[in-house]
C-alpha positions as CSV (number, residue, x, y, z in Angstrom):
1,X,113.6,82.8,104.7
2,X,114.0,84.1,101.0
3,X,110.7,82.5,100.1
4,X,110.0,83.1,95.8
5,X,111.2,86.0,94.8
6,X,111.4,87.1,91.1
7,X,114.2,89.9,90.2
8,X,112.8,93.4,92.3
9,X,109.6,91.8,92.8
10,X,108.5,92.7,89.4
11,X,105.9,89.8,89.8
12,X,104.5,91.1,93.5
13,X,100.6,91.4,94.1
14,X,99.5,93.4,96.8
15,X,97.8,90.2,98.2
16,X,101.4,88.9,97.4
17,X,102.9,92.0,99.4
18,X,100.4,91.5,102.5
19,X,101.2,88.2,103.1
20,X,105.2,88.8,102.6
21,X,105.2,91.3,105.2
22,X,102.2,89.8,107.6
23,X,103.6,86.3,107.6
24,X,107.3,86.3,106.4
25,X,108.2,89.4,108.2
26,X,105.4,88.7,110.8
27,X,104.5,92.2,110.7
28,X,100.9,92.1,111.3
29,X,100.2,95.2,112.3
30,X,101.7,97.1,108.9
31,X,99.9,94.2,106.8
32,X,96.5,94.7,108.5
33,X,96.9,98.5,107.9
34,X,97.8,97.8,104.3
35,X,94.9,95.7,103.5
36,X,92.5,98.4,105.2
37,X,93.8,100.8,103.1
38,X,92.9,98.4,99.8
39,X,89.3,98.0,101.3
40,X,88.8,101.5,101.3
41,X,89.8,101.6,97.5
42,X,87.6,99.0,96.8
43,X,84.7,100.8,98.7
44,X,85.2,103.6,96.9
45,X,84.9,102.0,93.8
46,X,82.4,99.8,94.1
47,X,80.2,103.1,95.2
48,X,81.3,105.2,92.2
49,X,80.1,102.1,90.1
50,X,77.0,101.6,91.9
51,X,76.3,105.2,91.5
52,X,77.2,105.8,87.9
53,X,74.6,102.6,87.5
54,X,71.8,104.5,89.2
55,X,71.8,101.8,91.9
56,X,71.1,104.6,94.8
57,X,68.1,106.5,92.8
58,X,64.4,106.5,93.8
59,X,62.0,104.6,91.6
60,X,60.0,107.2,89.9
61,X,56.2,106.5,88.9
């Protein structure tokens, strides 16, 4: 199944690449691991922000 493909995948998301390799491929495992891993760097991110924002500090009086 070649599926749309643009010339070396220049165009390839990673939500692009999850589903390529969880559906087309039908690896699941490798695209579950993959999309943990981009969880994890949206965690951290979101944290750093929330942080930076002063989300997390105690209301002073």
């Amino acid at each position: 199944m070649a599926g749309n493909t643009s010339p070396k995948n220049i165009g390839l998301t990673i939500v692009g690449y999850l589903y390529k390799r969880g559906i087309e491929k039908n690896q699941l495992g490798y695209a579950s691991a993959v999309g943990l891993v981009l969880l994890v760097i949206a965690l951290v991110i979101n944290i750093v922000q929330l942080i930076l924002n002063g989300t997390f500090k105690k209301e002073e009086r």
